[in-house]
PDB file of N, CA, C and O in Angstrom:
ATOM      1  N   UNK A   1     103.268 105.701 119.189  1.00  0.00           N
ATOM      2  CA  UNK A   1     103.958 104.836 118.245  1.00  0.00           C
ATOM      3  C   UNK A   1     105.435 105.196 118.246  1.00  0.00           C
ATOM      4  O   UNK A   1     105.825 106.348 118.056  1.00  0.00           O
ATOM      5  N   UNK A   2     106.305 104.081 118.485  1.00  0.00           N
ATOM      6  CA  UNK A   2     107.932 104.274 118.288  1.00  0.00           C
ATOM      7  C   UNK A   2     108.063 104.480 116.830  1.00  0.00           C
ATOM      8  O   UNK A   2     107.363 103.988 115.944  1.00  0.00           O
ATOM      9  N   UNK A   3     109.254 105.433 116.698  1.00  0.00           N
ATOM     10  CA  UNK A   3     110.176 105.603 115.760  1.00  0.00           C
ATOM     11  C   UNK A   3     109.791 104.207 114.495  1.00  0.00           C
ATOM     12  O   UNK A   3     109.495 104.394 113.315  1.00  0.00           O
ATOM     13  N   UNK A   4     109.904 102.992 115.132  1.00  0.00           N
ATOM     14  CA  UNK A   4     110.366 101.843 113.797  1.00  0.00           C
ATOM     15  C   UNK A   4     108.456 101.262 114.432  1.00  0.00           C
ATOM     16  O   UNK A   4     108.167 101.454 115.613  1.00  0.00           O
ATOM     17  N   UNK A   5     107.628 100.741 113.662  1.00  0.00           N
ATOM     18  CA  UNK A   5     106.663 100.081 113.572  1.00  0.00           C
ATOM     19  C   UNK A   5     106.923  98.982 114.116  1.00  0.00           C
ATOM     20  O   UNK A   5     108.109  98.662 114.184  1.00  0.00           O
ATOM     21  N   UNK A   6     105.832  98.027 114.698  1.00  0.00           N
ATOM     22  CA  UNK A   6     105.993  96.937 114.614  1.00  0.00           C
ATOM     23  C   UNK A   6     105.797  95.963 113.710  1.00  0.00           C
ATOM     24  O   UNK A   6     104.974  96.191 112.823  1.00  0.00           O
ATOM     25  N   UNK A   7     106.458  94.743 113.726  1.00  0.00           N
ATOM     26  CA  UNK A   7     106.173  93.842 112.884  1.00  0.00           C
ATOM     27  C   UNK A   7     104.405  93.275 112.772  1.00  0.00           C
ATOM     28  O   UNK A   7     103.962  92.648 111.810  1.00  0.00           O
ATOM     29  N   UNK A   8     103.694  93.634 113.859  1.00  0.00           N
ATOM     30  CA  UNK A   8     102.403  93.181 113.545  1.00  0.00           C
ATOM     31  C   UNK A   8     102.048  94.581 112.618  1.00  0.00           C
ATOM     32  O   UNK A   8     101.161  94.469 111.772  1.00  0.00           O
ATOM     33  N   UNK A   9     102.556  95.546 112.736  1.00  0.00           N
ATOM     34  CA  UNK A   9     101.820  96.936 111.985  1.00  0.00           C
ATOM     35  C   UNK A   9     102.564  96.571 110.696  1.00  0.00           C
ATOM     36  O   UNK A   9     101.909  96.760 109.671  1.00  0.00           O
ATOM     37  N   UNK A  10     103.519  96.196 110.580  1.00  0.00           N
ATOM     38  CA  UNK A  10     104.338  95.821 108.747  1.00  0.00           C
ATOM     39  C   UNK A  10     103.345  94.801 108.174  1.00  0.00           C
ATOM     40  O   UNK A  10     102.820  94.814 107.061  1.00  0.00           O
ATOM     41  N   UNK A  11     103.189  93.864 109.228  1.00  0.00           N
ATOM     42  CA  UNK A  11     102.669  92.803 108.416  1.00  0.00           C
ATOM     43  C   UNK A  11     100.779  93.066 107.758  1.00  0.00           C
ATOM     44  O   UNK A  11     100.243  92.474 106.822  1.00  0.00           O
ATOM     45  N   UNK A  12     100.274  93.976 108.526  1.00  0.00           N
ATOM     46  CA  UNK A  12      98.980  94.170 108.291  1.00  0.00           C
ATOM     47  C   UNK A  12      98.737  95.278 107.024  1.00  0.00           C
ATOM     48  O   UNK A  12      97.687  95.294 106.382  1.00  0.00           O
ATOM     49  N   UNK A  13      99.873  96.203 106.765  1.00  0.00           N
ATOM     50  CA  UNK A  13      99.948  97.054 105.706  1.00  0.00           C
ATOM     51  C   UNK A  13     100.146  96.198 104.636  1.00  0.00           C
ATOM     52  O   UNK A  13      99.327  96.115 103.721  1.00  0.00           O
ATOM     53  N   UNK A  14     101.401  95.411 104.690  1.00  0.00           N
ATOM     54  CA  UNK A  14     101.271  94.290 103.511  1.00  0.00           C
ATOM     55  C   UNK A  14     100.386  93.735 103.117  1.00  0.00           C
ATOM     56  O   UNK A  14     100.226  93.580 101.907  1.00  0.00           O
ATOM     57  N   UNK A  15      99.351  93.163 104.229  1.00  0.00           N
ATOM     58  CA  UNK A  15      98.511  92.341 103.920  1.00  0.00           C
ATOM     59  C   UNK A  15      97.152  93.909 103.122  1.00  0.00           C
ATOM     60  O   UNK A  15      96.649  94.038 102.007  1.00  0.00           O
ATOM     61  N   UNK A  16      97.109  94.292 103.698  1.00  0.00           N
ATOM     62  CA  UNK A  16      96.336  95.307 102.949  1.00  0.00           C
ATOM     63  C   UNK A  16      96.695  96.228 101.425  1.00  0.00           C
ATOM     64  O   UNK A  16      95.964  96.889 100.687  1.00  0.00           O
ATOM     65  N   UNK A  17      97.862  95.972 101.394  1.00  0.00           N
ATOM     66  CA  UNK A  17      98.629  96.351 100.320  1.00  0.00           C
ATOM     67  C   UNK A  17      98.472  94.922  98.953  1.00  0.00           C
ATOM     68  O   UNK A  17      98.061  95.088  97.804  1.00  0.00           O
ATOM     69  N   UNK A  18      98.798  94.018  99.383  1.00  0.00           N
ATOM     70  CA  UNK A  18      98.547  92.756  98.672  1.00  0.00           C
ATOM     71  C   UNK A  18      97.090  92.815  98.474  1.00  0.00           C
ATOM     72  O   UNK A  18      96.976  92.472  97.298  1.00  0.00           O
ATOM     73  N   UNK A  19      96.004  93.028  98.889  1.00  0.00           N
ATOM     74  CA  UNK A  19      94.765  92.512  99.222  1.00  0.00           C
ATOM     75  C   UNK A  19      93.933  93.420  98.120  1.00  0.00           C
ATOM     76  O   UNK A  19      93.179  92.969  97.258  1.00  0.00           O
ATOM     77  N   UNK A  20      94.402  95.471  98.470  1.00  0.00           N
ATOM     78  CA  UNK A  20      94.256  96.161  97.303  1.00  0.00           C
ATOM     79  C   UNK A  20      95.079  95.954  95.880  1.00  0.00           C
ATOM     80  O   UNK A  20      95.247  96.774  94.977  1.00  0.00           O
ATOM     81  N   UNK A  21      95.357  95.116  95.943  1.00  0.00           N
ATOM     82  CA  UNK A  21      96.296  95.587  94.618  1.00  0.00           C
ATOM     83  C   UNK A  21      97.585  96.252  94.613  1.00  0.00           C
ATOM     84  O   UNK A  21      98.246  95.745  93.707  1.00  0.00           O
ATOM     85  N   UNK A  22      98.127  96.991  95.102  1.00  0.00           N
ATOM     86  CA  UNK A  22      99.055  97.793  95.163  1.00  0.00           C
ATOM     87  C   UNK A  22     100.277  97.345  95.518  1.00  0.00           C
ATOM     88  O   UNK A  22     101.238  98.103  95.653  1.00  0.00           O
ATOM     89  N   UNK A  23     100.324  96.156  95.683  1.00  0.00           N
ATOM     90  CA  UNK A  23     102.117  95.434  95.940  1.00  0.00           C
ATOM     91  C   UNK A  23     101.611  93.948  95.411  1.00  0.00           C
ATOM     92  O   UNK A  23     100.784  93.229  95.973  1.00  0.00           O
ATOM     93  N   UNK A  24     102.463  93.627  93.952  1.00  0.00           N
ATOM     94  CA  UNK A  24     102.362  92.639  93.370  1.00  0.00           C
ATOM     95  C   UNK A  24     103.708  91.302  94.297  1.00  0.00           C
ATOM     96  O   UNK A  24     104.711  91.789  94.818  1.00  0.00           O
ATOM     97  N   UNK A  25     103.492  89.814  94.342  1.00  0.00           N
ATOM     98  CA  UNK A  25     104.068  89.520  94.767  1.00  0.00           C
ATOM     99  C   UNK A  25     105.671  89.386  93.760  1.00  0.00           C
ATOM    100  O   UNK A  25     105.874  89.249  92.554  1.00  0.00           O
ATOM    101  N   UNK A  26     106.463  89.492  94.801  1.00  0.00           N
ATOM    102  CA  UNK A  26     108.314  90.021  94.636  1.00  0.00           C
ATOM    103  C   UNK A  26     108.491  91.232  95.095  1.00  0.00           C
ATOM    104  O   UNK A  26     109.610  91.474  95.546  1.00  0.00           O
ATOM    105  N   UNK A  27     107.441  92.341  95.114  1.00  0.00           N
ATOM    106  CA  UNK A  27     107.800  93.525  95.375  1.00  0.00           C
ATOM    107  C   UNK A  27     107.706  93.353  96.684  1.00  0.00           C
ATOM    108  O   UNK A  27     107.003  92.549  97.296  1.00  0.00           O
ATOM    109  N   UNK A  28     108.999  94.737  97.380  1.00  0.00           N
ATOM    110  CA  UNK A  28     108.538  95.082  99.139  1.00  0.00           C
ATOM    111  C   UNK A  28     108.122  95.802  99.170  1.00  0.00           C
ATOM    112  O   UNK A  28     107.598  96.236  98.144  1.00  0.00           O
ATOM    113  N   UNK A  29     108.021  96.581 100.543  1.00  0.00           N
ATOM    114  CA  UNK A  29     107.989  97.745 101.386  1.00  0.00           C
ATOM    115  C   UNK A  29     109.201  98.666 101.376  1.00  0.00           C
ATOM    116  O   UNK A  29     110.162  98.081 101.874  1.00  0.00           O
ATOM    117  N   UNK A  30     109.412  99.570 101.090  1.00  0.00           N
ATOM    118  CA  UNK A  30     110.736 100.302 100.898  1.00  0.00           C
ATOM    119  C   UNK A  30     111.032 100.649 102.681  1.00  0.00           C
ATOM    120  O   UNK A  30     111.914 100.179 103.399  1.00  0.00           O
ATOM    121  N   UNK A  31     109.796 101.766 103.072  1.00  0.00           N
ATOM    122  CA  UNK A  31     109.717 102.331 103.936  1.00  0.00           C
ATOM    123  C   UNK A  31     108.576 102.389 104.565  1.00  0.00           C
ATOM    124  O   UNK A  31     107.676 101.785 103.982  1.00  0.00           O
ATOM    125  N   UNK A  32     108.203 103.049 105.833  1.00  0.00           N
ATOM    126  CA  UNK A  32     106.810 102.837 106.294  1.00  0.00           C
ATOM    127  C   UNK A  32     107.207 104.363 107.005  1.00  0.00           C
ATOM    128  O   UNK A  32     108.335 104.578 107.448  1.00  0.00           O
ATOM    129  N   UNK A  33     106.182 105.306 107.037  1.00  0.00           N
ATOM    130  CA  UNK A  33     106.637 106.546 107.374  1.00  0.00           C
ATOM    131  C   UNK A  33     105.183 106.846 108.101  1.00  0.00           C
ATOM    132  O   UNK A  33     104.165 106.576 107.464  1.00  0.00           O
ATOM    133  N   UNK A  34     105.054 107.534 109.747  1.00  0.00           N
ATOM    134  CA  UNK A  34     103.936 108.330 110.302  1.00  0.00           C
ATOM    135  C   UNK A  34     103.332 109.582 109.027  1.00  0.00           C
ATOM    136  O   UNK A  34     103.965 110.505 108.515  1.00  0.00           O
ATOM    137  N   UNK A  35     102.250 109.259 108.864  1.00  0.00           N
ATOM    138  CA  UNK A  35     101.381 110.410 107.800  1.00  0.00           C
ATOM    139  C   UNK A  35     101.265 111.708 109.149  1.00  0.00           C
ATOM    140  O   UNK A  35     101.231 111.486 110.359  1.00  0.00           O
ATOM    141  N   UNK A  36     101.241 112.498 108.741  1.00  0.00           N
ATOM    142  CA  UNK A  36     101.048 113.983 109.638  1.00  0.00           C
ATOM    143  C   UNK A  36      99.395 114.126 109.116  1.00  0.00           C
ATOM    144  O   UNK A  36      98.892 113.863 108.023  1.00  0.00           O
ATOM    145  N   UNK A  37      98.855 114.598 110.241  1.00  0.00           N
ATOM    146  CA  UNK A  37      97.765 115.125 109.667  1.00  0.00           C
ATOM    147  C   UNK A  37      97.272 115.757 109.035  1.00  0.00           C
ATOM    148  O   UNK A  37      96.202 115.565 108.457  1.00  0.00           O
ATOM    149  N   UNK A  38      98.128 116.885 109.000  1.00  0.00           N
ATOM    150  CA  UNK A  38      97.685 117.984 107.961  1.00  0.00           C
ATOM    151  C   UNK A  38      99.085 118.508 107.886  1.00  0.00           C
ATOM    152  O   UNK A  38      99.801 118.725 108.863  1.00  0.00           O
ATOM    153  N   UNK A  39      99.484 118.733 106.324  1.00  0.00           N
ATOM    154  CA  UNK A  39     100.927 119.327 106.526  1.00  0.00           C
ATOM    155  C   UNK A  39     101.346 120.768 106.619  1.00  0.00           C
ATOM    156  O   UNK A  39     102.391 121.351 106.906  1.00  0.00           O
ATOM    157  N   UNK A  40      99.919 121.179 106.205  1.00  0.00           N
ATOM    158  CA  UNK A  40      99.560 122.813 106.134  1.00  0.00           C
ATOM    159  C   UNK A  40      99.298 123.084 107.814  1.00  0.00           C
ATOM    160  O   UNK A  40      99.669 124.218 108.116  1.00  0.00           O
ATOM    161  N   UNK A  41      98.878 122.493 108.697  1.00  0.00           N
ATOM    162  CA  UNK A  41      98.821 122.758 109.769  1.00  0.00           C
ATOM    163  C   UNK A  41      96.773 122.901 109.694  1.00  0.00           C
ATOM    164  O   UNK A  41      96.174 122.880 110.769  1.00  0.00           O
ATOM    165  N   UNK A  42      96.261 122.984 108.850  1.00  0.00           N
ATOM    166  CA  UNK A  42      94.949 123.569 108.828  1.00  0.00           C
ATOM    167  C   UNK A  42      94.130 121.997 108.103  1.00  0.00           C
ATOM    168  O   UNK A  42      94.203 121.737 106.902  1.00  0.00           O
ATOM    169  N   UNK A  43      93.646 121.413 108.768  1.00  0.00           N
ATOM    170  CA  UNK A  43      92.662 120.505 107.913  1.00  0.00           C
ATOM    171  C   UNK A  43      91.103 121.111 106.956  1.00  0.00           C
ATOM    172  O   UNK A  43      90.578 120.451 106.059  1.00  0.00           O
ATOM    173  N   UNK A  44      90.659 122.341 107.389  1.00  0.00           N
ATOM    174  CA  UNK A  44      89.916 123.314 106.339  1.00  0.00           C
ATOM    175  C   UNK A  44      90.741 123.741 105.284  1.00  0.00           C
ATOM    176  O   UNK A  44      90.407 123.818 104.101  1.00  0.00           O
ATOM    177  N   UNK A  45      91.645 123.966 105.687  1.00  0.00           N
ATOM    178  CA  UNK A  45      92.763 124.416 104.023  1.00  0.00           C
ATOM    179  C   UNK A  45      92.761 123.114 103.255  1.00  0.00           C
ATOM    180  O   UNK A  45      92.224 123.114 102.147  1.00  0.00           O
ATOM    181  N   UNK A  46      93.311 121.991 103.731  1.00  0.00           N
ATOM    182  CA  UNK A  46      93.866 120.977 103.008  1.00  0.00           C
ATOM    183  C   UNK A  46      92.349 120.645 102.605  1.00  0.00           C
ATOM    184  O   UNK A  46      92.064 120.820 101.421  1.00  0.00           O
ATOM    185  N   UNK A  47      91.449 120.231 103.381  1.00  0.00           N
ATOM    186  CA  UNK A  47      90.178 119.875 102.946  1.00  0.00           C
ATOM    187  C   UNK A  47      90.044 120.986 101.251  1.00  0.00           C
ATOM    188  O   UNK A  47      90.681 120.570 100.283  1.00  0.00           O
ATOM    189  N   UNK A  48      89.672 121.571 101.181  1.00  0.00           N
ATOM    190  CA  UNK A  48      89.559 122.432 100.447  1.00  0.00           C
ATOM    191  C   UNK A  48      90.484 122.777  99.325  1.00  0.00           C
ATOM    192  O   UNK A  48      90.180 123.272  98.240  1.00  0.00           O
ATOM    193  N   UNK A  49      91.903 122.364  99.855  1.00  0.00           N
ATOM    194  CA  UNK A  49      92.279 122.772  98.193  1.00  0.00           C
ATOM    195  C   UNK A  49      92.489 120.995  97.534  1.00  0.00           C
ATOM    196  O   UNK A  49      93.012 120.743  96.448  1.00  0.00           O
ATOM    197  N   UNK A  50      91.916 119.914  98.542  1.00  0.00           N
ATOM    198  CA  UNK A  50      91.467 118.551  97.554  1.00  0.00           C
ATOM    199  C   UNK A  50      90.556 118.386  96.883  1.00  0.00           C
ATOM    200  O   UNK A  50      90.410 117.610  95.939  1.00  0.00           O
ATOM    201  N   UNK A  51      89.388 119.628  97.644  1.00  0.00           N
ATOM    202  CA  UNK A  51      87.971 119.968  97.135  1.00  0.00           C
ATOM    203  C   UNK A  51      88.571 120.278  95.458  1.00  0.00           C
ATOM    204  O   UNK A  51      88.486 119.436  94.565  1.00  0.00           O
ATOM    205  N   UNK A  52      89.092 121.467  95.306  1.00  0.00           N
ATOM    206  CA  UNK A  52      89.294 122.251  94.539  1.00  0.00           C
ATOM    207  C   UNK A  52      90.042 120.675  93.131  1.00  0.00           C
ATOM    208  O   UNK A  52      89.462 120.297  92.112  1.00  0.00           O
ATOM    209  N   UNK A  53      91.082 120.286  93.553  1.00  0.00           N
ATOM    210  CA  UNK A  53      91.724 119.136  92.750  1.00  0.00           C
ATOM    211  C   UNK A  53      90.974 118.414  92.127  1.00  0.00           C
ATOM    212  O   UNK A  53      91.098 118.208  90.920  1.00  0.00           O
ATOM    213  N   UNK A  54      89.991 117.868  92.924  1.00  0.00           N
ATOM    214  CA  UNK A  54      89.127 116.764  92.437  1.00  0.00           C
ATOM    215  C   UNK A  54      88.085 117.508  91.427  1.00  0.00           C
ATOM    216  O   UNK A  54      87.282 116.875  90.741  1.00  0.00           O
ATOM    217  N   UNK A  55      88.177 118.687  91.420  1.00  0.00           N
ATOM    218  CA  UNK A  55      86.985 119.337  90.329  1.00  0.00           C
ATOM    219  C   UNK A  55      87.592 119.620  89.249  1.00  0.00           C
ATOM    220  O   UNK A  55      86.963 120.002  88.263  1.00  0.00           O
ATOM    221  N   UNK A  56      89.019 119.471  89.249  1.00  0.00           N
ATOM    222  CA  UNK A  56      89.762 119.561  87.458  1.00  0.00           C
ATOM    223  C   UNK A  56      89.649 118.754  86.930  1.00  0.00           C
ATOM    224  O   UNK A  56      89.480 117.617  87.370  1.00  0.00           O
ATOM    225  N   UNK A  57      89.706 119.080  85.855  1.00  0.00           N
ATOM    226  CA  UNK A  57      90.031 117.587  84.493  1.00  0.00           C
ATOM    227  C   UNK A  57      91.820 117.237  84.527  1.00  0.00           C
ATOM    228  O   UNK A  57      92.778 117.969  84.778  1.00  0.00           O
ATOM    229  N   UNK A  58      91.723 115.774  84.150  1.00  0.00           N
ATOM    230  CA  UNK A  58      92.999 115.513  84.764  1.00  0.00           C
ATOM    231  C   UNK A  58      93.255 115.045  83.131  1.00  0.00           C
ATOM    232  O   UNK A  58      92.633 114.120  82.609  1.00  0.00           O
ATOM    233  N   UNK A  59      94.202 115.797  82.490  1.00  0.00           N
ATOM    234  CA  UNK A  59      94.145 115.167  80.777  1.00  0.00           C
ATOM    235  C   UNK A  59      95.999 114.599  81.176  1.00  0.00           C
ATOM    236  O   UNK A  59      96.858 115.066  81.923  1.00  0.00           O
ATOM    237  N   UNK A  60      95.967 113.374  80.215  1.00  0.00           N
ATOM    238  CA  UNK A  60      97.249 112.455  80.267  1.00  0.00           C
ATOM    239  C   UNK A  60      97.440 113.284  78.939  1.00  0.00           C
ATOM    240  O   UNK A  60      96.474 113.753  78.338  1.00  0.00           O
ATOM    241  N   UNK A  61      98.676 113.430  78.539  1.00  0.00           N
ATOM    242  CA  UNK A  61      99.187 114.096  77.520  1.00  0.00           C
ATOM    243  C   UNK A  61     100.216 112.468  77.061  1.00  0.00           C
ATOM    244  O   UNK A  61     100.968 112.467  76.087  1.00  0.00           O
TER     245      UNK A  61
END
């Protein structure tokens, strides 16, 4: 994948973005950025400390 996406890859995030919910129409796309796989370098670490996240209580104050 180049540096800038293509317009068929913009247009299919939108459409999946519109489709979930998550971009009401007027709003854009700011940016579109490559996800890294793991930023820790370890997918057992990262696995594991989401493990760990998802088992807290999440209180809104």
């Amino acid at each position: 994948m180049s540096a800038h996406p293509s317009p068929q890859v913009v247009a299919a995030i939108t459409a999946a973005l519109v489709a979930g919910g998550y971009l009401q129409p007027g709003q854009r796309i700011a940016s579109i950025r490559r996800q890294q796989t793991a930023p820790s370098g370890n997918l057992w670490k990262r696995a594991g400390i989401i493990e760990n996240m998802r088992r807290r209580e999440l209180v809104k104050l």
